[in-house]
LOVEX-41232 format. One record per residue (C-alpha): residue in one letter; x, y, z. Coordinates in steps of 0.2 Angstrom, whole numbers, plus 5000, padded with zeros to 4 digits. Layout:
LOVEX-41232
AXYZ ...
***
This chain:
LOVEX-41232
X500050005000 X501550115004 X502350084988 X500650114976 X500350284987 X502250334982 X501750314965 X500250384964 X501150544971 X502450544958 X500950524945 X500250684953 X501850794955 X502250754935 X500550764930 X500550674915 X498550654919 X497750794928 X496350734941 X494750864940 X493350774948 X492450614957 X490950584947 X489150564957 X487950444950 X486150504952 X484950404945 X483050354948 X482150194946 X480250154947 X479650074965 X479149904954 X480949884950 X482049764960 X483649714962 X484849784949 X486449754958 X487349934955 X489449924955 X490450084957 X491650024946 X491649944931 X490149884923 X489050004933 X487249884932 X486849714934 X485049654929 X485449464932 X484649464949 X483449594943 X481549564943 X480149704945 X478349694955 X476649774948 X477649844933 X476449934921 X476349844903 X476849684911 X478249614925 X479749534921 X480449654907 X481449834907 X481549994896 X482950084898 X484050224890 X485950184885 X485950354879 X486950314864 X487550174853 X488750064862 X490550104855 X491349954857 X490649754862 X492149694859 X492549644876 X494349634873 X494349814866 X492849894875 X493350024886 X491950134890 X490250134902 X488850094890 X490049944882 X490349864898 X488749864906 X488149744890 X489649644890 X489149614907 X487349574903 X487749454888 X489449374892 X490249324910 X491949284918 X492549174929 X491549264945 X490249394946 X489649504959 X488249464967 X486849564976 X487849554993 X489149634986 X490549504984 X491149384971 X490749214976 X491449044972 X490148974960 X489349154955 X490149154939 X490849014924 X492048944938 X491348814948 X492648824959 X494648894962 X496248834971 X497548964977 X499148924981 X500048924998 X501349074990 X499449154982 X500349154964 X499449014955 X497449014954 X496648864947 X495048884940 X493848734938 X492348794926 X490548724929 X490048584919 X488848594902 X489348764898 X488848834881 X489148964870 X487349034864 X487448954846 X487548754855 X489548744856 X490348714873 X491348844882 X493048794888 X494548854897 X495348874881 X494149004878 X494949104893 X496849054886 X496449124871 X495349284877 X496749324888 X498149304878 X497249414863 X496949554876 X498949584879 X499449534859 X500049694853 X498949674838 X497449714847 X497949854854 X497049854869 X496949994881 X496549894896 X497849754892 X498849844908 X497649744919 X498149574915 X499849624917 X499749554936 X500149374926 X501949304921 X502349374904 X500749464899 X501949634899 X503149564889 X501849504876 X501049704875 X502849764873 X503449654858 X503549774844 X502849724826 X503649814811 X502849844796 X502649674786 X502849744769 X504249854773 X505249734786 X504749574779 X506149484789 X506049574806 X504149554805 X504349374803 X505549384819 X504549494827 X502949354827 X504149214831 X504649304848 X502749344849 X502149144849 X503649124861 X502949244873 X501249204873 X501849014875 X502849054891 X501349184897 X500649134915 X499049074908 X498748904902 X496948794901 X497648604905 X496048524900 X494448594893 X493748644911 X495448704921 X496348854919 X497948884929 X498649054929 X500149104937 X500449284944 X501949394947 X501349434964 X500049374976 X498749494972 X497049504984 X495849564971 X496149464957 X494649344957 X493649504956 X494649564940 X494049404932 X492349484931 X492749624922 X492649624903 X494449614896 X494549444906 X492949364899 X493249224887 X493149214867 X492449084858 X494249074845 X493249014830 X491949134829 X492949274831 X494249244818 X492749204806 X492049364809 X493949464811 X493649654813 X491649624809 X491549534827 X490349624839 X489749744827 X488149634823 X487049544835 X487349394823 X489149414824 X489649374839 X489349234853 X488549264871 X488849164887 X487849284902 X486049294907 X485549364890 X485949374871 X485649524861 X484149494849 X483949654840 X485149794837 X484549954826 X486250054830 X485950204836 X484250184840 X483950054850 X484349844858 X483449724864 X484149594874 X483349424879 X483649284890 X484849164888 X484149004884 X485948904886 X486449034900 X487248914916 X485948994928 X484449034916 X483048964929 X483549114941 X483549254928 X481949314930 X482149484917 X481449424900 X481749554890 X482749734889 X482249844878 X483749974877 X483350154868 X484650284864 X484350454867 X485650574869 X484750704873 X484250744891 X482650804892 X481650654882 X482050504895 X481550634909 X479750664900 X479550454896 X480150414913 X478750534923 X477650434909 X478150274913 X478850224898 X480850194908 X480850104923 X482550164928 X483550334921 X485250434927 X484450594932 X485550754925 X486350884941 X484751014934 X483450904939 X484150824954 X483250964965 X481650924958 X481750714960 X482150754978 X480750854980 X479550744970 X480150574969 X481350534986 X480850334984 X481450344970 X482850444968 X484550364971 X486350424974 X488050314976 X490050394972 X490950284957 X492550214960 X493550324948 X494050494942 X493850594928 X495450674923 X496250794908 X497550674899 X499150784891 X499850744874 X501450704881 X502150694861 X501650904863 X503351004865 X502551104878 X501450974886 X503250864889 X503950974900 X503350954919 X503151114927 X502051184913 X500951014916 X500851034935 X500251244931 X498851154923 X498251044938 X498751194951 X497851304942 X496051214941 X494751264953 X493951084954 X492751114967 X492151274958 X491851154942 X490851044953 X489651154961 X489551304946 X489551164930 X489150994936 X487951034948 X487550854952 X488650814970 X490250774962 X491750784973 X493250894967 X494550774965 X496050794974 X497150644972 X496850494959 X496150364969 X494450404975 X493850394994 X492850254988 X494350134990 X494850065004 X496650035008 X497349905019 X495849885028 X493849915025 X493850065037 X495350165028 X495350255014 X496750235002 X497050404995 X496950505015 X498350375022 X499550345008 X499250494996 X498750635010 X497050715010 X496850864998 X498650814990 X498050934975 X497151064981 X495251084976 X495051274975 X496851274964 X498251384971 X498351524957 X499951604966 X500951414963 X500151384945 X500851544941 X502751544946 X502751354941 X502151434922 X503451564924 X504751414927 X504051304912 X504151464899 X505651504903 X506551314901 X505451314886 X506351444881 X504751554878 X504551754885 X503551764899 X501951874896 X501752024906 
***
């Protein structure tokens, strides 16, 4: 804990991302509606456990608003909020989180998992009878091969950093491939030290049902990163048969969580079903989702006051008037993350420290908050949010190894000032007047 604290301060004195705020998610649902299980992190809803009660138009089914199309289902790739909360409705990893708030043994495609006494090598022993949603059985080698696609460079995965915990992913991501045309030999090489790496990678499926993955380090949360959609498996074939085109269609692309997705008029609307061949389909009680996608803000106000949404996010203007209107069914809960600036470090300017540090001195964060998001987001003032716990449930990370207020939320206009001065002047620009 000491060590990641160290780091996170060096991130915020060189500033190479600048924090501004710790989003608020303020959202409503109908009183018929019943347990969605809500993450702060991650995929942010769960309707596997969901049901609903006296639901007008009929129980058992939702209308909701993504609010746009989602970017990216390709779970490997997907790196936004509306991507992930479908991934986690139509595929599954080796756990997921339940309504009590942890991962159990059993509540995902793992039947079961081993640790070992040193708490490097995790064992996974999936469920019995587990199919894909065209018939074909789901194995560990679907996990071998989702994993090991997730770090190959050719992907080009944002999010490959999180498997980097295993024995080799890292030197997979940092295998360079040069231009087959141009460097035909040193492409060639390039792939032979690629299959090498992957080969000697830390993740391995010894029959079809176990999957042995050895880690660098003990590491306490890593059952719960095998819920998150990087680490959920790929059915190989299909998505080499549909290459680049996979995920793009509801036809092209295979499911393995509580529901498939049966229709899909991008940028309009979804509509998921249940899973027939889902592992636990006699306990999803949701039959069907019907997703539209309104950007706007006002529209899913007006159809949920008509009933037409069971659940919305309500926007910061109209938080006062849910309180005041609707307290049963207005909700509130912090996301574990932060919304930050992210500088161009390939920028002259923007490579150069103290000119970076200027910019995160200089933001009044809490002014944003209360003057332009309006909707009880907290200035953020380190990284890591107050959300997450550090060594113990009853400590907060960021307050004992970062130090509360490390950035501070009003700005400090005087430091932002001389630290520019200092930044123009080894950038070899005049200092204005």
């Amino acid at each position: 804990m000491e060590l990641m604290g160290q780091a996170e301060k060096i991130l915020l004195d060189e500033s190479p991302i600048i924090p501004v705020y710790w989003p608020q998610r303020n959202y409503a649902e109908h009183t018929w509606v019943k347990g969605i299980v809500r993450s702060a992190i991650g995929a942010q809803n769960d309707w596997k456990y969901a049901w609903t009660e006296g639901r007008p138009g009929g129980d058992n089914k939702l209308s909701l608003n993504l609010g746009e199309e989602p970017p990216d289902l390709q779970s490997i790739t997907s790196t936004d909020q509306v991507s992930f909360d479908i991934l986690n409705a139509v595929l599954e990893g080796m756990a997921r989180l339940g309504p009590d708030g942890d991962f159990k043994m059993g509540s995902g495609l793992a039947e079961s998992w081993t640790i070992s006494e040193d708490g490097k090598t995790y064992t996974f022993k999936l469920k019995d009878g587990l199919k894909w949603s065209d018939g074909t059985p789901l194995t560990a080698h679907d996990f071998e091969y989702a994993w090991k696609k997730a770090v190959d460079p050719r992907t080009a995965s944002q999010y490959n950093y999180m498997l980097f915990g295993i024995v080799g992913a890292e030197d997979v991501a940092n295998i360079v491939i040069p231009d087959k045309d141009s460097d035909p030999a040193g492409y060639d090489k390039a792939i032979s030290d690629l299959n090498a790496a992957m080969d000697a990678m830390g993740v391995k499926a010894l029959d079809d049902k176990t999957l042995e993955v050895n880690l660098i380090a003990p590491n306490n949360v890593f059952i719960n990163l095998t819920s998150f959609a990087t680490f959920m498996p790929l059915n190989k074939a299909a998505h080499e048969k549909w290459g680049e085109e996979y995920a793009t269609e509801a036809n092209k692309m295979l499911y393995c969580g509580p529901f498939i997705i049966k229709e899909w008029q991008h940028d309009s609307k979804m509509v998921l079903v249940k899973n027939p061949n889902y592992w636990d389909a006699d306990n999803v009680k949701i039959t069907e989702i019907k997703f539209d996608m309104i950007k706007d803000i006002n529209t899913p106000i007006s159809m949920y006051e008509a009933n037409e949404l069971d659940a919305i996010g309500v926007p910061g203007d109209f938080i006062p008037k849910f309180q005041a209107e609707r307290p049963d069914e207005f909700h509130q809960m912090a996301d574990a993350v932060a919304w930050y600036l992210e500088c161009n470090l390939e920028d002259p300017v923007m490579q150069n420290a103290k000119f970076r540090l200027a910019l995160s001195e200089a933001l009044d964060r809490k002014a944003y908050c209360d003057n332009v998001l309006r909707n009880f987001s907290a200035p953020a003032t380190s990284l890591t949010p107050p959300s997450i716990h550090g060594a113990t449930p009853d400590e907060v990370f960021a307050e004992k190894y970062v130090g509360k207020d490390y950035l501070p939320p009003t700005g400090n206009p005087e430091k932002a000032k001389q630290l520019l001065k200092e930044a123009l002047e080894e950038l070899g620009y005049a200092t204005p007047q």
